[in-house]
C-alpha positions as CSV (number, residue, x, y, z in Angstrom):
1,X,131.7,72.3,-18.1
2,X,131.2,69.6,-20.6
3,X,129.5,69.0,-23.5
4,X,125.8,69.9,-22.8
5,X,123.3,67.3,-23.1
6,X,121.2,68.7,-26.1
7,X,124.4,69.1,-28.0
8,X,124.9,65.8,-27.2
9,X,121.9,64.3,-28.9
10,X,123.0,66.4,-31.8
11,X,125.8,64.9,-32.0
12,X,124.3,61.2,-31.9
13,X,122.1,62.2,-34.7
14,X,124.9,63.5,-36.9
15,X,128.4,61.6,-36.8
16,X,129.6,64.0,-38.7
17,X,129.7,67.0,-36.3
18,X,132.1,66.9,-33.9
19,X,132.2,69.3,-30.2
20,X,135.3,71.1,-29.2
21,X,135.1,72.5,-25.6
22,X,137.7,75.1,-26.0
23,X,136.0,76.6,-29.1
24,X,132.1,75.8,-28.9
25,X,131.3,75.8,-25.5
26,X,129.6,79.4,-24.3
27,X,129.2,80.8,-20.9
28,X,125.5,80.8,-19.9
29,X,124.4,84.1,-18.7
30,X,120.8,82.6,-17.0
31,X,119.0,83.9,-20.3
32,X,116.2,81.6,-21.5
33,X,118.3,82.0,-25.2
34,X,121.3,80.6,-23.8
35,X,120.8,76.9,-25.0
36,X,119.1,78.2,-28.3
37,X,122.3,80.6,-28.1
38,X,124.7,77.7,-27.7
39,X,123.5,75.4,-30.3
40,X,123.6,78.1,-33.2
41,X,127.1,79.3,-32.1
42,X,128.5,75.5,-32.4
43,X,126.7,74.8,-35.7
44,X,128.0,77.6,-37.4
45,X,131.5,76.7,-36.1
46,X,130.6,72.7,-37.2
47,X,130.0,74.7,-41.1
48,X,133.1,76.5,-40.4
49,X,135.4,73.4,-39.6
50,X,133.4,71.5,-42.1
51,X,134.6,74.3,-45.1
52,X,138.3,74.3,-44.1
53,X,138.3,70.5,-44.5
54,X,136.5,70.7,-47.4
55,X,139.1,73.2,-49.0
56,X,141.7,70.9,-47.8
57,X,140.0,68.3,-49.7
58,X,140.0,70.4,-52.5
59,X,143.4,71.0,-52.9
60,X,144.9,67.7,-52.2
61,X,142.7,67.0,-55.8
62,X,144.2,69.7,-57.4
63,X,148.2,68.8,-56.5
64,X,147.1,64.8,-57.5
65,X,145.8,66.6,-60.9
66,X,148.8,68.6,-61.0
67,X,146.9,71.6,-61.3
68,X,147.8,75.1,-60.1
69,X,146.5,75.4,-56.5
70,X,145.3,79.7,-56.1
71,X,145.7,81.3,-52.6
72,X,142.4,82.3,-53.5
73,X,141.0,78.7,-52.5
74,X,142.0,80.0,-48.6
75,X,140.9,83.4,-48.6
76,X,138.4,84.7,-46.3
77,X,136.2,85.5,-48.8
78,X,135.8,82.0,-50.2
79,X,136.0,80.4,-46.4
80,X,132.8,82.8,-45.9
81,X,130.6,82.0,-48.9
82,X,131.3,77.8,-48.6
83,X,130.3,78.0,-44.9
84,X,127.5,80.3,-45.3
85,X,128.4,83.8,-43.5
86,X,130.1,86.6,-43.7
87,X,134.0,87.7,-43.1
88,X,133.1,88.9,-39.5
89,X,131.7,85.7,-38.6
90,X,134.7,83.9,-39.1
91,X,136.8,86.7,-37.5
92,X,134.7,86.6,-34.6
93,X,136.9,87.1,-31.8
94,X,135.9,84.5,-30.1
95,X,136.5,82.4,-33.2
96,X,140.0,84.0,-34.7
97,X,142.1,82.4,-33.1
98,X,141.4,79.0,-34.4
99,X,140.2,79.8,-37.8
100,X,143.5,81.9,-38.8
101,X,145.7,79.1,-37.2
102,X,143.3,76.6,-39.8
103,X,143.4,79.1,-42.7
104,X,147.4,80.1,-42.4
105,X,147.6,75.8,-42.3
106,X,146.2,76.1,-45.7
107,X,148.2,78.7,-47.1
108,X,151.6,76.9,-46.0
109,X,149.6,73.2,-47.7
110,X,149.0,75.6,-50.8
111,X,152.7,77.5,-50.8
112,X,154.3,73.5,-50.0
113,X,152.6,71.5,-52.9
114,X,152.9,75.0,-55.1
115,X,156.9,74.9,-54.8
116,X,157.3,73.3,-58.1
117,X,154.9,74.8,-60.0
118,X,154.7,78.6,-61.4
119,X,152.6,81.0,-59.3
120,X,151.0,84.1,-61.1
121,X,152.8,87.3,-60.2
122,X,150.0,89.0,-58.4
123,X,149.5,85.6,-56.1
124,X,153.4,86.0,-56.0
125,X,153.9,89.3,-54.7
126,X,150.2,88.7,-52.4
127,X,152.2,86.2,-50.1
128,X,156.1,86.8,-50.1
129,X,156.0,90.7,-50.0
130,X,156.4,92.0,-46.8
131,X,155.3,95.0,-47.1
132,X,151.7,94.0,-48.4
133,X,152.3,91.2,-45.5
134,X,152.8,93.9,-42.9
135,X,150.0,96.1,-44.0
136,X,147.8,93.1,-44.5
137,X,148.3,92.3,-40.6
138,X,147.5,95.5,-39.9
139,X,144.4,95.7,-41.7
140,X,143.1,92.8,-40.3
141,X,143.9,93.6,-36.9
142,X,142.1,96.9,-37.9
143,X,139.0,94.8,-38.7
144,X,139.2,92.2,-35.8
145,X,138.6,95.3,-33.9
146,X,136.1,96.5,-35.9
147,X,134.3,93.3,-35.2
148,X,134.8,93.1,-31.7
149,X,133.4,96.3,-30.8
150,X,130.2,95.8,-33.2
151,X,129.8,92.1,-31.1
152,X,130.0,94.4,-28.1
153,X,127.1,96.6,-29.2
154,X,125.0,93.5,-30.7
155,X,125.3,92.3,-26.5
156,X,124.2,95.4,-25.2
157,X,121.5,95.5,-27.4
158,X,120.3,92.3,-26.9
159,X,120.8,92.9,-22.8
160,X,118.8,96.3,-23.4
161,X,116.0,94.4,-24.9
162,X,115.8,91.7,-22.2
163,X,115.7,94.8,-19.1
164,X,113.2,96.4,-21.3
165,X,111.2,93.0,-21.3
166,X,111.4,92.5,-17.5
167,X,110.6,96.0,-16.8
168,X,107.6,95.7,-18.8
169,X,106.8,92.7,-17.3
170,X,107.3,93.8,-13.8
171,X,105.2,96.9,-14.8
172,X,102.0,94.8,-15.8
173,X,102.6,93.4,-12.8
174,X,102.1,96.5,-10.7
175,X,99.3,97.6,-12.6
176,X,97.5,94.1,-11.6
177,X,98.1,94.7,-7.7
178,X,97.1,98.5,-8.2
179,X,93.9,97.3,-9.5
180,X,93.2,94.4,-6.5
181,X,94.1,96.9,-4.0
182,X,91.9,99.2,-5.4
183,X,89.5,96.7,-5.8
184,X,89.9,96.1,-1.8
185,X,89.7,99.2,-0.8
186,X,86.2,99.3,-2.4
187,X,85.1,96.3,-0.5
188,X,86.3,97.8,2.8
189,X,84.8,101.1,2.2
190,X,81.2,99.3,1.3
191,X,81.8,96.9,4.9
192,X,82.6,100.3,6.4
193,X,79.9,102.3,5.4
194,X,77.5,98.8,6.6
195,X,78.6,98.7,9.9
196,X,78.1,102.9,10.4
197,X,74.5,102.1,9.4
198,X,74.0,99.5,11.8
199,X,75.7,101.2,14.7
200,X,73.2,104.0,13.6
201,X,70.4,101.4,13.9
202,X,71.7,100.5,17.2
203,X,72.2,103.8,18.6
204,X,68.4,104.7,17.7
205,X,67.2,101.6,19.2
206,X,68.6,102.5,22.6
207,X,67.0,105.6,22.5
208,X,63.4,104.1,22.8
209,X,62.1,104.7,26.5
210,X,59.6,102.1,27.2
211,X,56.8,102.6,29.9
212,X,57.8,102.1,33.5
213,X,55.4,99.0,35.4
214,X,53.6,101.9,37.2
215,X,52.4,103.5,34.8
216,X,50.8,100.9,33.0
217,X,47.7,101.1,36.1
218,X,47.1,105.1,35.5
């Protein structure tokens, strides 16, 4: 599937933006929050690439200025607050892939245009021991499941509220033919009840004995 249309006309309104299929495109699931679903999933990834270039942006300044360039600038932290969410957002794992590959881009820009220039012990030991390396990894995997499973549970609870819609729905719906059939049933009864009386009237009527021709001379 391609771009979808309304996304489309975002884009046309805003050059800026730009679509990737791989990463923004959703799988509609016949909800009717699937399009409003869609279009807040790939603006929050347009913030996302938006900050990373930004950051890039930033540090390319700060090498021409011949400044020191902090890992800090590419931490997940500061990614989160400049595109306006939160650590799990951006470790979404629908989303990890492609913002670790971007982020681990700017920590090798960072460690490249740093080479020449003295890096603060702590920011020293942060990236080249691999220790902290190996337990960072693990932390993060740690997390990334975390964040998975928390995703999982937002689903179901969004799925829960949808059945519990529908079977409300459905049960409204019930009550309305409960209360016409009852309403027919009433009708029927009265046309019932009618048609005894007259069948009454009838039988009563038959029951009159008129006076034979013969009789009418005595």
């Amino acid at each position: 599937m391609s771009c979808p249309d309304f996304i489309k006309q975002l884009l046309n309104e805003n050059s800026e933006n730009e679509w990737s299929e791989k990463d923004d495109l959703l799988e509609a699931t016949g909800s009717p929050y699937d399009q409003k679903n869609q279009t807040d999933w790939w603006k929050q990834n347009c913030k996302i690439r938006a900050t990373f270039k930004k950051i890039e942006r930033e540090i390319k300044q700060l090498y021409k200025a011949e400044e020191k360039i902090s890992v800090r600038l590419a931490g997940w932290t500061h990614i989160a607050d400049l595109a306006c969410c939160d650590r799990n957002t951006l470790k979404h794992p629908r989303r990890i892939q492609w913002t670790n590959k971007m982020r681990e881009r700017l920590l090798k820009k960072i460690a490249q245009l740093n080479n020449s220039n003295t890096v603060n012990e702590h920011e020293e030991s942060q990236l080249r021991d691999n220790d902290k390396i190996v337990l960072q990894n693990n932390l993060e995997k740690s997390r990334m499941e975390v964040a998975r499973w928390v995703y999982k549970v937002k689903d179901l609870e969004h799925e829960l509220v949808k059945y519990k819609r529908l079977a409300n729905m459905r049960g409204r719906t019930v009550e309305r033919l409960n209360s016409i059939l009852a309403e027919k049933s009433k009708k029927i009864a009265e046309i019932e009840t009618k048609l005894l009386m007259l069948k009454e009237k009838e039988n009563e009527t038959n029951l009159i004995q008129f006076p034979r021709e013969e009789s009418k001379h005595i």
